[in-house]
C-alpha positions in Angstrom: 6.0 -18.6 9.2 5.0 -15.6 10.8 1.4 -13.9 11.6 1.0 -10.3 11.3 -1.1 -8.5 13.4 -2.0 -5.2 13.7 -5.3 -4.4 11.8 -8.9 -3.7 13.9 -11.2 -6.2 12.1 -11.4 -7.3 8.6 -8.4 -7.7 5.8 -9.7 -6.9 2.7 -6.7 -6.4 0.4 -2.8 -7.9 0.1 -0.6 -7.1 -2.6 3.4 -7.0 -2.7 5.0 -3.9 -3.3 8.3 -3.1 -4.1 10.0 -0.4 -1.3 14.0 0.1 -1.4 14.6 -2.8 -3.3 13.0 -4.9 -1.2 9.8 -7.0 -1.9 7.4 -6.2 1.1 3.4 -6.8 1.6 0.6 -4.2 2.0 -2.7 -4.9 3.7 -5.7 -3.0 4.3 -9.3 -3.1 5.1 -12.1 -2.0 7.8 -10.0 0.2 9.9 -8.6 2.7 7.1 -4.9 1.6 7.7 -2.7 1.0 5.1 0.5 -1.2 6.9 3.1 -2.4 5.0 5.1 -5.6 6.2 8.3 -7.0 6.0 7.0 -10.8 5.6 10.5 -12.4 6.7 10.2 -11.7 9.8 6.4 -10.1 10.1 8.0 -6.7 11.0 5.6 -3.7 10.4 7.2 -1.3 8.2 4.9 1.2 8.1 1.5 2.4 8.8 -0.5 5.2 6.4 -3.7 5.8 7.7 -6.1 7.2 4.6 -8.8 8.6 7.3 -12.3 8.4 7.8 -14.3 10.1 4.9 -13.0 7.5 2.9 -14.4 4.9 4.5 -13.0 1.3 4.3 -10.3 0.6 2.1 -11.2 -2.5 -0.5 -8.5 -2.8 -2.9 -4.3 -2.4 -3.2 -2.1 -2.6 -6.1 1.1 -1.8 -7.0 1.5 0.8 -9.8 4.7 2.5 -11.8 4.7 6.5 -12.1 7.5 8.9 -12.5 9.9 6.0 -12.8 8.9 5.6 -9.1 7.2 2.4 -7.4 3.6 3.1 -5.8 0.4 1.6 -3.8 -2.9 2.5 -4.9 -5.4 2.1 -2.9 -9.1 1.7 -3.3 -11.5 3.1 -1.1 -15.8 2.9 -0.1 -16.0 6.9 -0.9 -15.0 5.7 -4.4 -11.6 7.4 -4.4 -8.2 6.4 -5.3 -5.0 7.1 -3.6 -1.5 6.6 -4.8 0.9 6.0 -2.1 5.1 6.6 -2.1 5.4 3.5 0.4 8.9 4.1 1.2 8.4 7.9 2.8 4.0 7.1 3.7 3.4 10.8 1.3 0.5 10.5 -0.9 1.4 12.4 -4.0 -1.9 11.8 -5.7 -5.2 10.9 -5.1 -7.9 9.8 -7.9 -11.7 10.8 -7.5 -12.5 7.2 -9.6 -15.8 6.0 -9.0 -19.2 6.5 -7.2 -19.4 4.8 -4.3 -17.3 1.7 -3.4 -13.5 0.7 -5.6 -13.7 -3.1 -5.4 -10.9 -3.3 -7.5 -7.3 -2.3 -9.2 -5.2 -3.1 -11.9 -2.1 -2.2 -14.1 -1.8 -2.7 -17.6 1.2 -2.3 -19.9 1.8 -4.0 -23.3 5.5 -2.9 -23.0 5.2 0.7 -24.6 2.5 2.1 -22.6 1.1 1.3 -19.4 -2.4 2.3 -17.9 -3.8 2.2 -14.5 -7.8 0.6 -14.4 -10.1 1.5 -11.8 -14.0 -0.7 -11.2 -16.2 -1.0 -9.0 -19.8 -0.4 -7.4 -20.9 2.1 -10.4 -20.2 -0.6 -13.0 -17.8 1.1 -14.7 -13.9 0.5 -16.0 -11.9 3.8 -15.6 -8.6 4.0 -17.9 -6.0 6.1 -16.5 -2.6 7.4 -17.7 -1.0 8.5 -14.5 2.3 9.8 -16.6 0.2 12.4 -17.7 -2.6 12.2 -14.7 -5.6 11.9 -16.3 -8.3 9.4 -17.2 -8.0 7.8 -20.7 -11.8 5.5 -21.2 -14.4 4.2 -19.0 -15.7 0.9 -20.0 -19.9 0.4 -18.9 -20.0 -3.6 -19.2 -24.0 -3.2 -18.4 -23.5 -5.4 -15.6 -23.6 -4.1 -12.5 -20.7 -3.8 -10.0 -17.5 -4.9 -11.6 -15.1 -6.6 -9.1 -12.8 -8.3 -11.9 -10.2 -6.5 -13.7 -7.3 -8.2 -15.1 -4.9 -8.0 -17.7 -4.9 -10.7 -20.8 -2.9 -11.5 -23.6 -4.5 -12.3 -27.1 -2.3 -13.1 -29.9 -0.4 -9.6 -30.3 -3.1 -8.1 -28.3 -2.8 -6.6 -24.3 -6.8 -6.8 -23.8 -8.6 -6.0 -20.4 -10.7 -8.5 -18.9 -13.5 -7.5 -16.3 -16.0 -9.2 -14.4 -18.7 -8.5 -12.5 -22.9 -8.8 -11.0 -24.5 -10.2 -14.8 -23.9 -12.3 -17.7 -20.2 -13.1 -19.6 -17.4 -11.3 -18.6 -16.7 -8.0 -20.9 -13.3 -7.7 -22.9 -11.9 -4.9 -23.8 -8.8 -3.1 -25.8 -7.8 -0.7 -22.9 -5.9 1.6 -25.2 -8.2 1.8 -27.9 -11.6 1.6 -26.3 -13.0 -0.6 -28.2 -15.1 -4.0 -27.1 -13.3 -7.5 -28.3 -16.0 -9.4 -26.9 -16.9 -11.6 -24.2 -15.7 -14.8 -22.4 -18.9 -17.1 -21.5 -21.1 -15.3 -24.0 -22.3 -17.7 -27.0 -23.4 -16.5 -30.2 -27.0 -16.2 -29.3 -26.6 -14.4 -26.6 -26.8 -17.5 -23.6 -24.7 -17.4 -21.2 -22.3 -20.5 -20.9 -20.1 -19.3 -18.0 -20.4 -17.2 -14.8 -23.5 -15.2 -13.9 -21.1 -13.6 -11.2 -17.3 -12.9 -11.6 -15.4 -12.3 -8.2 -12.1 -13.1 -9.5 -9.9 -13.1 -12.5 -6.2 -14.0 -13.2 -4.1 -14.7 -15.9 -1.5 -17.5 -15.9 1.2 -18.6 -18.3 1.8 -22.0 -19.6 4.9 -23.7 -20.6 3.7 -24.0 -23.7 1.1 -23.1 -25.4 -0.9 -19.1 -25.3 -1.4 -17.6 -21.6 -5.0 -18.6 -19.5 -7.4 -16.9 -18.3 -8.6 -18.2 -14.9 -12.2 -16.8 -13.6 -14.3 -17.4 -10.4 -17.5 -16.7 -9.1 -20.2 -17.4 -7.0 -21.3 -20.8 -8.5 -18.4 -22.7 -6.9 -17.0 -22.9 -10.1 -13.1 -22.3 -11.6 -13.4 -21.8 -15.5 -10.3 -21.7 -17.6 -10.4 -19.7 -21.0 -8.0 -19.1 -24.1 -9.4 -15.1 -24.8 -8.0 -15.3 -28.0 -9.8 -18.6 -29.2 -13.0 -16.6 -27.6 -13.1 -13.1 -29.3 -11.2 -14.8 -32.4 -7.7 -12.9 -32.1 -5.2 -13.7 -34.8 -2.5 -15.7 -33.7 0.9 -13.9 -32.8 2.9 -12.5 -35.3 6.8 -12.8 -35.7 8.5 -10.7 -33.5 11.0 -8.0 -34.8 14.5 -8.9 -34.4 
């Protein structure tokens, strides 16, 4: 076990990345550093340092462009930076969101693959960084959003995202369109989280994938998303 030190006060983000074939782990937080560890042997890799006027880094996620491996990073001056990890270059840099990125996440559903943004303003940003440009924004009416994740529906790649209000907002990230609502029953109540910090999805041996949300009622709530917006069940896969 090794500890890794390095950062001036707190951690706010870890995610793996990928660098030279190797699976290493970012951090980041208060002091604007972005380090990159080798968690083997708790070697520091390398250090990027995304400066002052951006304020405190919140958020890290690994992201595919250009048949290239990146790190985005999420920032309190609600910008976006994409990171080469391997040389520390910054090839692009997103102006996202106003104020504060809680939050990151890439979606694919094998043909395409998008890049989602949230945070302070309440809103989901969509982006296509093939082509470098944003694709939606999703306005849950909720306040901040610090829950993005991926989720599988029957034949459907959906976006999940939670936040400050009532239910948690799904979404078809590719269409735009709203698929409905996990914790939202038909009258309008809410029957699950007031406030969403966390979302993941997690596979089963058998049976459809799980959606696992958080929040600040001490609570872990487990949902099928396609039983709750009603998705068909898969169809047959071509051969």
């Amino acid at each position: 076990m090794a500890s890794l030190r390095g950062h001036r006060g707190w951690v706010f983000a870890l995610c793996t990345v990928r660098v030279s074939g190797r699976d290493l782990l970012a951090s980041a937080g208060r002091d604007g550093a972005i380090r990159i560890w080798d968690p083997r042997d708790g070697r520091r890799v390398r250090t990027m340092v995304a400066g002052p006027r951006r304020l405190w880094t919140h958020a890290l996620c690994q992201v595919r462009m250009g048949g290239r491996t990146l790190l985005a990073s999420g920032h309190g001056n609600g910008t976006v930076i994409l990171w080469n990890a391997e040389s520390g270059q910054a090839p692009l840099e997103l102006v996202a969101h106003n104020r504060i990125v809680w939050t990151l996440c890439e979606m694919s559903d094998g043909d395409r693959t998008l890049f989602a943004t949230a945070g302070w303003d309440g809103n989901v940003r969509l982006w296509d960084l093939e082509e470098r440009r944003e694709t939606h924004v999703f306005t849950a009416g909720v306040g901040p959003l610090y829950a993005p994740c991926q989720a599988e529906a029957g034949d459907r790649t959906l976006l999940v995202a939670g936040g400050d209000g009532p239910g948690t907002a799904v979404w078809d990230p590719f269409t735009g369109e709203r698929a409905g609502d996990l914790g939202m029953d038909l009258a309008g109540f809410l029957n699950g989280h007031g406030w969403v910090r966390a979302a993941c999805q997690v596979r089963q041996a058998q049976g459809p994938p799980l959606m696992i949300t958080a929040g600040y009622d001490d609570g872990v709530r487990v949902w099928d998303v396609a039983k709750e917006i009603d998705a068909p069940p898969p169809g047959p896969r071509a051969p």
